[in-house]
PAKE-26679 format. One record per residue: residue in three letters; y, x, z of N, C-alpha, C, O, CB in turn. Coordinates in Angstrom, 1 decimal, always signed. Last residue first. Glycine has a CB too. Layout:
N
ALA,Y,X,Z,Y,X,Z,Y,X,Z,Y,X,Z,Y,X,Z .
...
END
This chain:
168
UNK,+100.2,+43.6,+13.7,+101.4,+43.1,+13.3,+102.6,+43.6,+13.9,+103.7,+43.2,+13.5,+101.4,+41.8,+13.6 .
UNK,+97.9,+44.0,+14.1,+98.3,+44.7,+13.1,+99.4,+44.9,+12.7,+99.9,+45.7,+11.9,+97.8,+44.4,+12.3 .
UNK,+95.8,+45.0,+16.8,+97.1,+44.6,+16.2,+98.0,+44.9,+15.4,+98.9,+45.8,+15.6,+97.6,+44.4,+16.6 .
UNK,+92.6,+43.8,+17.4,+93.7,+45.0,+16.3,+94.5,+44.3,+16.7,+94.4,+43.1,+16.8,+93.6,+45.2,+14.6 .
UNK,+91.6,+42.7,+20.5,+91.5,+42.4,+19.0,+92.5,+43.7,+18.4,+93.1,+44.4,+19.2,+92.1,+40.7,+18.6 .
UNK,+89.6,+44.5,+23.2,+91.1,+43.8,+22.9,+91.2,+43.6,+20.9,+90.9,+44.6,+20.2,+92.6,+45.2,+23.8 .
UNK,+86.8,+43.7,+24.1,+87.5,+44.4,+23.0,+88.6,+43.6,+22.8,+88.7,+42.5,+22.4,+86.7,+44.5,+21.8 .
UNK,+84.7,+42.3,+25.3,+85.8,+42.3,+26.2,+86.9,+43.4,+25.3,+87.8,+43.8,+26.0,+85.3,+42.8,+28.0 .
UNK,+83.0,+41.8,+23.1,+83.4,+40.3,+24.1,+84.9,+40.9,+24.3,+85.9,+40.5,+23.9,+82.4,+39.9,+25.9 .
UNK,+81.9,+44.2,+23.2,+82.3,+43.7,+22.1,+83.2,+42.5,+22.6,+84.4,+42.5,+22.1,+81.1,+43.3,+21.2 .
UNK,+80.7,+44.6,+25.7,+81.9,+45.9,+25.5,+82.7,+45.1,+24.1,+83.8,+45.4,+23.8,+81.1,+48.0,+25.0 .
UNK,+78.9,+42.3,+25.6,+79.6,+42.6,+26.5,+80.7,+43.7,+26.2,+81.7,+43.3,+26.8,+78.8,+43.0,+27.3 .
UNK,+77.1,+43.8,+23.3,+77.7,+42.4,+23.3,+79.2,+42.0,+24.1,+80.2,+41.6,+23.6,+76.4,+41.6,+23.9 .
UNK,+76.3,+46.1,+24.7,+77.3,+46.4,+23.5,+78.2,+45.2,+23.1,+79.4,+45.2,+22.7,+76.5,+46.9,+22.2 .
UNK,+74.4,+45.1,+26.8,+76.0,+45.9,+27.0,+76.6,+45.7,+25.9,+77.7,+45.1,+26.1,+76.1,+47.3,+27.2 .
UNK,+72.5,+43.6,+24.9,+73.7,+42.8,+26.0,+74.9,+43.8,+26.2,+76.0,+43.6,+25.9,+73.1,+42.3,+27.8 .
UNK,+70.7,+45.1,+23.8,+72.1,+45.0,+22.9,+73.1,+44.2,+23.6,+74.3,+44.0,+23.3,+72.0,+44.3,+21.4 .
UNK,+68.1,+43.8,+25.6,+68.5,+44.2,+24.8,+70.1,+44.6,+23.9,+70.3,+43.6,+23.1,+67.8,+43.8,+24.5 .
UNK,+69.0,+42.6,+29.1,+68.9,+42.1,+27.4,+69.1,+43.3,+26.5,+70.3,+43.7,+26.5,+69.9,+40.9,+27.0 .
UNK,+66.4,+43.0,+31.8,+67.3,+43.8,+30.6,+67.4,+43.2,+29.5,+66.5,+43.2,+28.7,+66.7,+45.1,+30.2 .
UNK,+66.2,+41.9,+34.7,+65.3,+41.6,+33.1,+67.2,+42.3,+32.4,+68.4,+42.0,+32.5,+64.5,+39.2,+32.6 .
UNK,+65.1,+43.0,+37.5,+66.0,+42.9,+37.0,+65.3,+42.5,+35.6,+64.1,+42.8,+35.3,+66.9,+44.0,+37.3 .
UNK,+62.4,+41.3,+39.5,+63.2,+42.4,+39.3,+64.3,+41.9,+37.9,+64.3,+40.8,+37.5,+62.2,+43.9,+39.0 .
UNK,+59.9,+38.8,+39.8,+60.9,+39.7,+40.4,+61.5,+40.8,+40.0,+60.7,+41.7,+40.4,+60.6,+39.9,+41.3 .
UNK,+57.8,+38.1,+38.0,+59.0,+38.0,+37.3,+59.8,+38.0,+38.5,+60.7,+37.1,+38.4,+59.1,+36.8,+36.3 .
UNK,+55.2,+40.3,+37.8,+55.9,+39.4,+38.5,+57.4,+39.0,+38.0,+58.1,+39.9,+37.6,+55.9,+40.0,+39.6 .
UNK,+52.0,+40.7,+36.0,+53.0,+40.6,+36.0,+53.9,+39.8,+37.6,+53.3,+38.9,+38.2,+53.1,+40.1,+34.7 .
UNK,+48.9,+41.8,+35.6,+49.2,+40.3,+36.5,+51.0,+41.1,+36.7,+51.2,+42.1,+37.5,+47.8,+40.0,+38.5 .
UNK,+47.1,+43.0,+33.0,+48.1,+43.7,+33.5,+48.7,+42.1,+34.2,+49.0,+41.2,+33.4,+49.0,+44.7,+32.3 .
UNK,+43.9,+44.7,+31.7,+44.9,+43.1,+32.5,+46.1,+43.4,+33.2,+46.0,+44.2,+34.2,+44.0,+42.2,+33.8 .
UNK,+42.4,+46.1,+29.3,+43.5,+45.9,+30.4,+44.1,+44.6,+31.0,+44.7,+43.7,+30.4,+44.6,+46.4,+29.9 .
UNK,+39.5,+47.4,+28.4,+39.8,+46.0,+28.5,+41.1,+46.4,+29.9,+40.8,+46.9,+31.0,+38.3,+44.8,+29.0 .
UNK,+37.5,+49.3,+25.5,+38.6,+48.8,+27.0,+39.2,+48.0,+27.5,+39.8,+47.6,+26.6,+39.5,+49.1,+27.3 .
UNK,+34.2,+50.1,+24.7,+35.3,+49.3,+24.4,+36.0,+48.9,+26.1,+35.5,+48.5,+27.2,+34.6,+47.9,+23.3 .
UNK,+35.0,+53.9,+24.8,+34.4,+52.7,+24.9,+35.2,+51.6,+24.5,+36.3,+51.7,+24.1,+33.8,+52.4,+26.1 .
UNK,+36.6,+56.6,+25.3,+36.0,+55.9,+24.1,+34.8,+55.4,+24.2,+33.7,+56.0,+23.9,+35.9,+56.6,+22.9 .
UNK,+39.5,+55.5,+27.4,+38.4,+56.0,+26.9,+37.4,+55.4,+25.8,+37.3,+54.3,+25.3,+37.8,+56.1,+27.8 .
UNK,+43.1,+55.4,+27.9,+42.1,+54.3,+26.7,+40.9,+55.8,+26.8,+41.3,+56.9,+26.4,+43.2,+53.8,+24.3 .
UNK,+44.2,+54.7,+30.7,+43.6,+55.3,+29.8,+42.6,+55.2,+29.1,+41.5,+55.0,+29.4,+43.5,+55.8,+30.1 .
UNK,+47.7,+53.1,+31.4,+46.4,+53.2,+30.7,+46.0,+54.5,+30.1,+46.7,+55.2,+29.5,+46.4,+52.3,+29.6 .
UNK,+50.6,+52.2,+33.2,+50.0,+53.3,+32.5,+48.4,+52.5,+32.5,+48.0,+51.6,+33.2,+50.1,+55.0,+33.5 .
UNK,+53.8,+51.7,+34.2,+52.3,+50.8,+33.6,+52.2,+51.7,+32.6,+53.0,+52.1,+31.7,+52.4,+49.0,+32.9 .
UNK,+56.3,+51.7,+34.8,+55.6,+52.5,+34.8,+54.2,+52.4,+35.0,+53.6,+53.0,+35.9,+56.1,+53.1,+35.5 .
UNK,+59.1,+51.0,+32.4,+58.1,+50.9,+32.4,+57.2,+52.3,+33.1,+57.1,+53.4,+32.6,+57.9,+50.4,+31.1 .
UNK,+62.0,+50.1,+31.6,+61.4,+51.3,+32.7,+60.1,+51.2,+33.7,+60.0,+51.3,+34.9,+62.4,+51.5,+33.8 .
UNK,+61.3,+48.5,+29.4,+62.3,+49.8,+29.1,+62.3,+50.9,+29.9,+62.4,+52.1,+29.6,+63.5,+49.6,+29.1 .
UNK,+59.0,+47.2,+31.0,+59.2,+47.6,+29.3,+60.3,+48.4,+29.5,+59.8,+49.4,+30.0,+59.5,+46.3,+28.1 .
UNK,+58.5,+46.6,+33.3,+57.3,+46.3,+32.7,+57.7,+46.8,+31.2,+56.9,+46.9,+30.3,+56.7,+44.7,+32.8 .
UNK,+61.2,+46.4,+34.7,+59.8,+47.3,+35.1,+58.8,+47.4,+34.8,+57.9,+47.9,+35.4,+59.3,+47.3,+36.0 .
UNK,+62.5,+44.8,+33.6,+62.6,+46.2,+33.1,+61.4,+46.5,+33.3,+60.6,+46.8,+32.4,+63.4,+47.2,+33.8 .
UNK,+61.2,+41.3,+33.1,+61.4,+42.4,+34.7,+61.6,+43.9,+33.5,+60.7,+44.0,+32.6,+59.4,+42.4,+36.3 .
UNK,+60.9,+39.3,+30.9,+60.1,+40.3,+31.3,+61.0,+41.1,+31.9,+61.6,+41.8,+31.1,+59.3,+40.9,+30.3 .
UNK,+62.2,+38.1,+29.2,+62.1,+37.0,+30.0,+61.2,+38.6,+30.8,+60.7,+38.0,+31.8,+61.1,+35.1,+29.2 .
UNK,+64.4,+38.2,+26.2,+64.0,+38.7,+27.1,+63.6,+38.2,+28.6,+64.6,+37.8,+29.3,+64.7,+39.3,+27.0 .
UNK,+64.8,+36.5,+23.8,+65.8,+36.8,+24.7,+64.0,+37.3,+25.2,+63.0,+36.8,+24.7,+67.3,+35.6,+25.6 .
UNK,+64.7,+35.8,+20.7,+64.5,+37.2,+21.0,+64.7,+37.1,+22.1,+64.9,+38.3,+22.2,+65.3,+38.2,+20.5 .
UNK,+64.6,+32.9,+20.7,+63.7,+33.6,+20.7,+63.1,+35.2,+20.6,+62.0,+35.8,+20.4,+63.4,+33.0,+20.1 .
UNK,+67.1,+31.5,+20.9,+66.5,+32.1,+21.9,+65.0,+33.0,+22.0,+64.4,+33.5,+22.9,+66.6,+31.0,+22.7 .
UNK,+67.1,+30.1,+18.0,+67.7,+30.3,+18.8,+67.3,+30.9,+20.0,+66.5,+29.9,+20.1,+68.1,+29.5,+18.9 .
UNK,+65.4,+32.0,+15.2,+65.9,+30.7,+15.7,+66.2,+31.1,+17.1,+65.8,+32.2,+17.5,+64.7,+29.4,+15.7 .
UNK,+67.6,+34.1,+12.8,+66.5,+33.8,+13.3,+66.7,+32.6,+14.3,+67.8,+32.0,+14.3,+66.2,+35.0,+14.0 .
UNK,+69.1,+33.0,+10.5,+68.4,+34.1,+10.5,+67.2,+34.1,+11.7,+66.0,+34.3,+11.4,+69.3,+35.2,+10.5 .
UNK,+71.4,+31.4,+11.6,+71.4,+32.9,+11.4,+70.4,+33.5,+11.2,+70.5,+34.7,+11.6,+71.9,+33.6,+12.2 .
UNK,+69.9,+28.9,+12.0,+71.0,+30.0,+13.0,+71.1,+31.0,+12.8,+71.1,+31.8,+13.8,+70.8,+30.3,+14.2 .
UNK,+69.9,+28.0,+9.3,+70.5,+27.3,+10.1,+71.5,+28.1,+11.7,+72.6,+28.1,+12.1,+69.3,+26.2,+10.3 .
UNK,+67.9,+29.7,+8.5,+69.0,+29.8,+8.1,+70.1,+29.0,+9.1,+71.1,+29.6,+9.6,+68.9,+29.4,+6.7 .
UNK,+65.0,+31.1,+10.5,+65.9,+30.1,+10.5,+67.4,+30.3,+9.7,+68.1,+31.1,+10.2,+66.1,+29.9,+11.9 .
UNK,+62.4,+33.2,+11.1,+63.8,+33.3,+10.5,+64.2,+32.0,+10.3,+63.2,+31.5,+9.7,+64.0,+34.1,+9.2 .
UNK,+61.5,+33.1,+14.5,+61.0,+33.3,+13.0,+63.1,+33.1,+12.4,+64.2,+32.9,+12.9,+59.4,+31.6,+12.3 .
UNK,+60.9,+35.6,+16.7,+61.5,+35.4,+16.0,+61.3,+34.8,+14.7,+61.0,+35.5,+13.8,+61.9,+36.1,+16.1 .
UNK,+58.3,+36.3,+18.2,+58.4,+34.9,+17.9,+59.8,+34.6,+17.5,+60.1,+33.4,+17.7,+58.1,+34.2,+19.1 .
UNK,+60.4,+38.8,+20.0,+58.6,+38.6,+19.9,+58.9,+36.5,+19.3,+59.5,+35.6,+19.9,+57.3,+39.0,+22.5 .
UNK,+62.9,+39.6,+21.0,+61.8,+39.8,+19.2,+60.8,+39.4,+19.5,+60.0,+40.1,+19.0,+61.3,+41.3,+18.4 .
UNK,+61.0,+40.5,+24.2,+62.3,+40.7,+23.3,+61.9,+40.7,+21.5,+61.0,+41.4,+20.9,+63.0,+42.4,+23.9 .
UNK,+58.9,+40.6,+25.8,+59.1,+39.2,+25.1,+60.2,+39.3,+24.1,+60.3,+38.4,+23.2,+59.4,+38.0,+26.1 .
UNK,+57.1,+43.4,+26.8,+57.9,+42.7,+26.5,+58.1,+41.6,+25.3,+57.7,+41.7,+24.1,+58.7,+43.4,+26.6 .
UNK,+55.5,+45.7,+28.1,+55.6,+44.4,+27.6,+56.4,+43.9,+28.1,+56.7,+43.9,+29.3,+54.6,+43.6,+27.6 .
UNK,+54.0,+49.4,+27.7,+55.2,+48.6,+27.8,+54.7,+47.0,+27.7,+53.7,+46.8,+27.1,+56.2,+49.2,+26.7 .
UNK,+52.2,+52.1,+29.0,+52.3,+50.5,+28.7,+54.1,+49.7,+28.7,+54.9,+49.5,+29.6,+51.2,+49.8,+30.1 .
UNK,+51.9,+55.2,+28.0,+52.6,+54.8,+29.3,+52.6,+53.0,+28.2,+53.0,+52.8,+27.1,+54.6,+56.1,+29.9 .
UNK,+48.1,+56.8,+28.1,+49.7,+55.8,+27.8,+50.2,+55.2,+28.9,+49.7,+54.8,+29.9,+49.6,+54.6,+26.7 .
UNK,+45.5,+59.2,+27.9,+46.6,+58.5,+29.0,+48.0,+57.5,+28.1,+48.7,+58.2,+27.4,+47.5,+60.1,+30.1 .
UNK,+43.1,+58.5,+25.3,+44.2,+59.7,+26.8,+45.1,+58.3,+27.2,+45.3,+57.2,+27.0,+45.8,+61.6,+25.8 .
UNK,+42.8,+57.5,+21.9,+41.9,+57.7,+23.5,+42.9,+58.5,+24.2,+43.6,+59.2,+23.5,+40.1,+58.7,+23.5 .
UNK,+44.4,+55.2,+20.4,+43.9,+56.6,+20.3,+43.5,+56.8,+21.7,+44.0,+56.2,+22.6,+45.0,+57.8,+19.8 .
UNK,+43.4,+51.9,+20.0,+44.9,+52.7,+20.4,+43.9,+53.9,+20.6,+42.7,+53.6,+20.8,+46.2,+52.2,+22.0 .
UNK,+42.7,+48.9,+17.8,+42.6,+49.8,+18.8,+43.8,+51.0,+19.2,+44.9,+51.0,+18.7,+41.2,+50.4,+18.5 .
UNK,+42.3,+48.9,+13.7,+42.3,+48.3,+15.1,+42.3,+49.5,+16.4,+42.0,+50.7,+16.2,+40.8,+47.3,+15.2 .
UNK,+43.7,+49.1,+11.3,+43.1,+50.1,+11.9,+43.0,+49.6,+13.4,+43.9,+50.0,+14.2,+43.9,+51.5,+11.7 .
UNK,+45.8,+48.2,+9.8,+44.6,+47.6,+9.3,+43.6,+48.5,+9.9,+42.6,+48.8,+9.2,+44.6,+47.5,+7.7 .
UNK,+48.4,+48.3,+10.6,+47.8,+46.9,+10.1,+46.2,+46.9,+9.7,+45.5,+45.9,+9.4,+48.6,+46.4,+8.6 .
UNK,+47.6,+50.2,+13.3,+48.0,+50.3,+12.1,+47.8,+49.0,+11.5,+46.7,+48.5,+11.9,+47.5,+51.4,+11.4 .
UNK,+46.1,+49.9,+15.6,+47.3,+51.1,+15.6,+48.0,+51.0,+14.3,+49.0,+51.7,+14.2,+46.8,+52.8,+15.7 .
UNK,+46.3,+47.0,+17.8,+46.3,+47.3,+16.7,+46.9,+48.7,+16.4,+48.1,+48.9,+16.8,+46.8,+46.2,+16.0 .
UNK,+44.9,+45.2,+20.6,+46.0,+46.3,+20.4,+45.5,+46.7,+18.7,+44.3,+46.7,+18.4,+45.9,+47.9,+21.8 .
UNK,+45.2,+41.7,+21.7,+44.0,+43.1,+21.1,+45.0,+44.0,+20.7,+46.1,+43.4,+20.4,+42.7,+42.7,+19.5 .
UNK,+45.6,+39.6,+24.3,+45.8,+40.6,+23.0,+44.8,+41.6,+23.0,+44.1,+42.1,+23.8,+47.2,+41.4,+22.8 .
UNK,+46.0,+36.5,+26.3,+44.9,+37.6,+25.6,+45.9,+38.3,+24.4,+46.8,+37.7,+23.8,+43.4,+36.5,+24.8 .
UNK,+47.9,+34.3,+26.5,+48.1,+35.4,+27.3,+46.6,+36.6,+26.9,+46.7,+37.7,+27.4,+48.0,+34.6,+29.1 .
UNK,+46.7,+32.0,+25.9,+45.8,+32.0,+26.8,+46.8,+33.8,+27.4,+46.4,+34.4,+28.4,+43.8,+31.8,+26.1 .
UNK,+48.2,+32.1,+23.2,+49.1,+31.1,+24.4,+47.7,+31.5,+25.8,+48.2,+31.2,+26.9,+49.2,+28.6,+23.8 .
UNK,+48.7,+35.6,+23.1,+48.3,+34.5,+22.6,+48.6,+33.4,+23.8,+49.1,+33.6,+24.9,+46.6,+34.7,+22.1 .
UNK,+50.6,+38.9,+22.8,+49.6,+37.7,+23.7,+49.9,+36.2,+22.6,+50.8,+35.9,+21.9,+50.4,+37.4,+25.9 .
UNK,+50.0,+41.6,+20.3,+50.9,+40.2,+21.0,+49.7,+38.9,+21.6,+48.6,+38.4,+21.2,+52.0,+39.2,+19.3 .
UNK,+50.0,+45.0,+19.9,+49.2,+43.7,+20.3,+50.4,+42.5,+20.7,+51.4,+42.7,+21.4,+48.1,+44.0,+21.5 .
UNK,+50.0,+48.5,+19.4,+50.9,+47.2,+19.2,+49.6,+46.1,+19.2,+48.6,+46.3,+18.6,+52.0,+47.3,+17.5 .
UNK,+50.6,+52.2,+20.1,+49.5,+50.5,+19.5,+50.5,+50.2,+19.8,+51.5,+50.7,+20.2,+47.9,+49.5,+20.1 .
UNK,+52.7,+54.9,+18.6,+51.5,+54.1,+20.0,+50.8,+52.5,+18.7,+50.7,+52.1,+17.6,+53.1,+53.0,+22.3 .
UNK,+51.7,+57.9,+17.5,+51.9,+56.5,+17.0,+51.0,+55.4,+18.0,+49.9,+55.2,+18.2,+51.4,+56.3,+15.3 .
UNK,+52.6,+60.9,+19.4,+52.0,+59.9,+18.2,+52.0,+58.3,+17.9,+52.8,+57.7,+18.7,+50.7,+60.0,+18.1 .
UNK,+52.0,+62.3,+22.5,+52.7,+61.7,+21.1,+52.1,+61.0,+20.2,+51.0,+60.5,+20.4,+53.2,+62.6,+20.3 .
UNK,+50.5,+62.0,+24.8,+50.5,+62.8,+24.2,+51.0,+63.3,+22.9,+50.7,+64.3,+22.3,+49.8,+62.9,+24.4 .
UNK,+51.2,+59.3,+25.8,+51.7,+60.1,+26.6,+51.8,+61.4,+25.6,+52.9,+62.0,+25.5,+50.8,+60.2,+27.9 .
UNK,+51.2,+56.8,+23.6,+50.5,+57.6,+23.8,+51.4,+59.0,+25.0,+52.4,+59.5,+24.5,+50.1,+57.9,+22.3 .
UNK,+52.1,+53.1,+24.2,+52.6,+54.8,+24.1,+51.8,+55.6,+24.3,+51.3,+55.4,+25.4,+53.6,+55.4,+24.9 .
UNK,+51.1,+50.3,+23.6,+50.3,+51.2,+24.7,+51.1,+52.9,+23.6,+50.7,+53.5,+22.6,+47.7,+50.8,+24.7 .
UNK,+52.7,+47.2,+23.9,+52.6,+48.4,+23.3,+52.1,+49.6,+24.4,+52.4,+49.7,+25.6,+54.2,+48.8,+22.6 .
UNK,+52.5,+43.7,+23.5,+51.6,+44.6,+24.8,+52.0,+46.2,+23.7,+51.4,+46.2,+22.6,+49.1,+44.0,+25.1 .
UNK,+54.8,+41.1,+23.9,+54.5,+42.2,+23.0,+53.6,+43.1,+23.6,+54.2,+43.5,+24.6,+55.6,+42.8,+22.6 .
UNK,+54.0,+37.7,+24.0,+54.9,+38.8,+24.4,+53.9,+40.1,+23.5,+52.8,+40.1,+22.8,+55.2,+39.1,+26.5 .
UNK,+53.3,+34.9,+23.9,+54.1,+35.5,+22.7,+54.8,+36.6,+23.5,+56.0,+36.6,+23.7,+55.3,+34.4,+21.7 .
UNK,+52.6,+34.2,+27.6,+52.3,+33.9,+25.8,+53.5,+34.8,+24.8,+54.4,+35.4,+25.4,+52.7,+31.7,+25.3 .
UNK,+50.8,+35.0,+30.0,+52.5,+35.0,+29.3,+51.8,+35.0,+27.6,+51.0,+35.6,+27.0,+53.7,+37.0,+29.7 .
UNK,+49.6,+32.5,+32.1,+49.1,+33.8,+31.2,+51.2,+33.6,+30.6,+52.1,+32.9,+30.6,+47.1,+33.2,+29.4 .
UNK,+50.3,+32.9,+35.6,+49.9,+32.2,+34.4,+50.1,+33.0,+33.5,+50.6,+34.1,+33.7,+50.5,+31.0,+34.1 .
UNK,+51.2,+34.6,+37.6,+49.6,+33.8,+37.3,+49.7,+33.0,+36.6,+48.9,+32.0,+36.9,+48.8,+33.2,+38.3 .
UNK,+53.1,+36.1,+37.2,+53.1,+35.4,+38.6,+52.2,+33.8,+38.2,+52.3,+32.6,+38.4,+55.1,+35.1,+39.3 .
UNK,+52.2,+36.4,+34.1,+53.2,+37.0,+35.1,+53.6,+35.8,+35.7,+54.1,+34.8,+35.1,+54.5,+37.8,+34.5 .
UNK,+49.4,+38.1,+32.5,+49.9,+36.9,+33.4,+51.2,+37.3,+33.6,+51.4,+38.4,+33.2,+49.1,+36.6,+34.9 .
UNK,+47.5,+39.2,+29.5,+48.8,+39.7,+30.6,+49.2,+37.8,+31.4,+49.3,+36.8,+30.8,+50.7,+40.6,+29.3 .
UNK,+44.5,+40.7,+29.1,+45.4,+39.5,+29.3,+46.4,+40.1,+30.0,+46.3,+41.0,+30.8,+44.8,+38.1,+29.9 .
UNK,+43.2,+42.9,+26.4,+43.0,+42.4,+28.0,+44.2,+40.9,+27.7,+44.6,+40.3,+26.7,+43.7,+43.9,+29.5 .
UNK,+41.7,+45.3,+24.5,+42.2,+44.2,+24.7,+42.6,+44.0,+25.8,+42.5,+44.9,+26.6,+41.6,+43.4,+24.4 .
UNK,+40.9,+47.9,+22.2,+41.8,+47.8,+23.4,+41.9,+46.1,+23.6,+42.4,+45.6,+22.6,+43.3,+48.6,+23.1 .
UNK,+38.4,+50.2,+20.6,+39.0,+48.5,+20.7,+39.6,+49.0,+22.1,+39.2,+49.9,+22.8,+37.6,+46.8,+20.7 .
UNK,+39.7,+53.1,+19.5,+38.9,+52.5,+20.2,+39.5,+51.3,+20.4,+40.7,+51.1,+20.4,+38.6,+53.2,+21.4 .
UNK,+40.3,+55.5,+16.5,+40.7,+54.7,+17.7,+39.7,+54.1,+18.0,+38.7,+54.2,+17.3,+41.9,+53.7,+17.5 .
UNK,+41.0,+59.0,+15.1,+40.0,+58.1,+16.0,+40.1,+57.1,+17.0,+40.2,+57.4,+18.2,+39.4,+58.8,+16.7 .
UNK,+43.3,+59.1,+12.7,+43.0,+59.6,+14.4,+41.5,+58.3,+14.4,+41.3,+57.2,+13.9,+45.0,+59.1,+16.1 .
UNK,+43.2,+57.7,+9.5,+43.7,+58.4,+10.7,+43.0,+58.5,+11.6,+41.9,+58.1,+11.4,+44.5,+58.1,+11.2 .
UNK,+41.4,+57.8,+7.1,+41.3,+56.4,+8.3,+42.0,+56.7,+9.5,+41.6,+56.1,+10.6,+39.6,+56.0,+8.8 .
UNK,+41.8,+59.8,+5.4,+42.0,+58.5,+4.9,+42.4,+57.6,+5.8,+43.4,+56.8,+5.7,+40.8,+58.0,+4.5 .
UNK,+42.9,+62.9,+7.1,+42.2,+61.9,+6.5,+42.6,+60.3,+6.1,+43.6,+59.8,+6.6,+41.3,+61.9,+7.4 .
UNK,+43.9,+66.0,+5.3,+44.3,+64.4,+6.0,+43.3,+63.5,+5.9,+42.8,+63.2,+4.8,+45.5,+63.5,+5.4 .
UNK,+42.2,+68.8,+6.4,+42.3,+67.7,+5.0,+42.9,+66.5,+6.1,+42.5,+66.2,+7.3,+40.5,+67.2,+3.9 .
UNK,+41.2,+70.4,+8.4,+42.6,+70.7,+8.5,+43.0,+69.6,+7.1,+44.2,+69.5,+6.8,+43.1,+72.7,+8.4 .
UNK,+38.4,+70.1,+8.9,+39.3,+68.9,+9.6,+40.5,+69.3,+9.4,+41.3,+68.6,+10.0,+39.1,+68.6,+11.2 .
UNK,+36.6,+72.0,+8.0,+37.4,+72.2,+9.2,+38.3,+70.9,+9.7,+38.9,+70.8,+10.8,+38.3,+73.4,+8.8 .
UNK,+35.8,+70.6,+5.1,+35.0,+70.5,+6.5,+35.6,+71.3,+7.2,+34.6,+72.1,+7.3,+33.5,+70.9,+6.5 .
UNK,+38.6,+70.8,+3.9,+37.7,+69.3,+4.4,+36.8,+69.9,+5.4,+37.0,+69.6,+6.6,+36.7,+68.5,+3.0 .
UNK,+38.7,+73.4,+3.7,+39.6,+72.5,+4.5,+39.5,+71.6,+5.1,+40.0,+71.3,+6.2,+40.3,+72.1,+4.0 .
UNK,+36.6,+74.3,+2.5,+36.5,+74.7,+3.6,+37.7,+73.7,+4.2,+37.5,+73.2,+5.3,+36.5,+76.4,+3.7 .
UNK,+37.2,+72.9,-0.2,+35.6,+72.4,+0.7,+36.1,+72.9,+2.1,+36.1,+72.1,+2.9,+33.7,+73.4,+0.1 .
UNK,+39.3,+74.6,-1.0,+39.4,+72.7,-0.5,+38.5,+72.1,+0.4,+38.6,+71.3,+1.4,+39.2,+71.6,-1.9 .
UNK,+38.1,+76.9,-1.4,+39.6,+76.5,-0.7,+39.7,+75.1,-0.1,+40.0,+74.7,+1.0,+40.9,+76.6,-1.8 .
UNK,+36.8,+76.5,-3.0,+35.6,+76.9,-2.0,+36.9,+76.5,-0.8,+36.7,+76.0,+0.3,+34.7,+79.0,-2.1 .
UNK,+38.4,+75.9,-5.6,+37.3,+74.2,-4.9,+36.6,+74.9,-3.6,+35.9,+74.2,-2.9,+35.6,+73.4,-6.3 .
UNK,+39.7,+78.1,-5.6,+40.6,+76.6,-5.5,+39.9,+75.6,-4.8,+40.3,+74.8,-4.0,+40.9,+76.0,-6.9 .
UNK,+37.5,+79.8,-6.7,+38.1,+79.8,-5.2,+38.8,+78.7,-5.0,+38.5,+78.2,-4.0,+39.0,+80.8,-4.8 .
UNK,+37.5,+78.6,-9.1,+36.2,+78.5,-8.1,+36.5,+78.5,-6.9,+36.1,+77.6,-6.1,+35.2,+79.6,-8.2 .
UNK,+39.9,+78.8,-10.6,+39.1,+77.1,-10.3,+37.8,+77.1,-9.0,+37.4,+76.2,-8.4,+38.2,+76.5,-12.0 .
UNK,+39.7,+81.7,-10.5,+40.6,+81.2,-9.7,+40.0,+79.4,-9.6,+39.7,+78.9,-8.5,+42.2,+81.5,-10.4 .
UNK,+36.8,+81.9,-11.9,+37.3,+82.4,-10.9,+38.4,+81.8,-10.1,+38.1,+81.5,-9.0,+37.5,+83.5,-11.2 .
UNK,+37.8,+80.5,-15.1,+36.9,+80.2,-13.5,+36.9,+80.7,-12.2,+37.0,+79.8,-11.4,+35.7,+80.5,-13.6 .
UNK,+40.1,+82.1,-15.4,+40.7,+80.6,-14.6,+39.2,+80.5,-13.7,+39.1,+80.4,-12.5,+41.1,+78.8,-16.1 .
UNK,+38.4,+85.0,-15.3,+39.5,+85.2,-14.4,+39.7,+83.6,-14.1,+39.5,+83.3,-12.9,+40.8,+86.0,-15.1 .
UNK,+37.2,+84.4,-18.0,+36.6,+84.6,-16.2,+37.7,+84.7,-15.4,+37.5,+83.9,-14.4,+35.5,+86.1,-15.8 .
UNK,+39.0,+84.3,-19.7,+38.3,+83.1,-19.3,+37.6,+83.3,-18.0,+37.5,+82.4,-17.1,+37.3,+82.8,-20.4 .
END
């Protein structure tokens, strides 16, 4: 009988020290900070696009969508507001953004995945932030000069120009 107490004792002095070293998971993940701002491009606000702030240092970037005034707030989790404090590399883009599902076109409605946002603001994105822990505010004034990337267009394109089977 002294021996389980003993082992139940060390088991709970095992857990206490885990928890107070910070090596226990916590409930409410990483430490985030409010993030908001507006995105324009070539000065008017951009509505329904996507603002994602990548953590340079890994982990789970944020996620925010502009409003018709072009304003977002960055979210890290449905239910954990803000983005983890250090350097991110910023992406936005309109791609998916305001897909609702439609039977009529397949599922989603017509043109509302396409892509209206210059690379240089999302796939070769070099829009950076550093979220300090205060509250942060980004504005990012877009131009809709440069190339705009459709998503899955090459494969669309290599699919198009696919000579059919022949079976016959």
């Amino acid at each position: 009988m002294f021996r389980s107490q003993l082992v139940v004792g060390v088991c709970c002095i095992a857990v206490f020290v885990f928890a107070v070293s910070g090596c226990a998971p916590t409930a409410s993940g990483p430490k985030t900070v409010p993030v908001s701002g507006t995105v324009t491009m070539d000065g008017k606000p951009l509505a329904n696009a996507m603002v994602r702030f990548i953590p340079e240092a890994g982990g789970r970037p944020s996620f925010g969508i502009t409003d018709a005034q072009g304003r977002y707030e960055l979210s890290y989790t449905e239910s954990q507001k803000g983005a983890i404090l250090g350097k991110h590399r910023v992406e936005i883009t309109t791609y998916g953004v305001g897909a609702e599902e439609d039977e009529e076109y397949g599922g989603a409605s017509p043109g509302a995945t396409k892509e209206t946002v210059p690379a240089k603001y999302n796939v070769n994105s070099e829009l950076t932030a550093v979220v300090e822990d205060k509250n942060n505010e980004f504005n990012f004034e877009l131009s809709s000069e440069g190339e705009i990337i459709q998503p899955g267009a090459e494969e669309a394109e290599e699919a198009e120009g696919a000579a059919p089977d022949d079976e016959t």
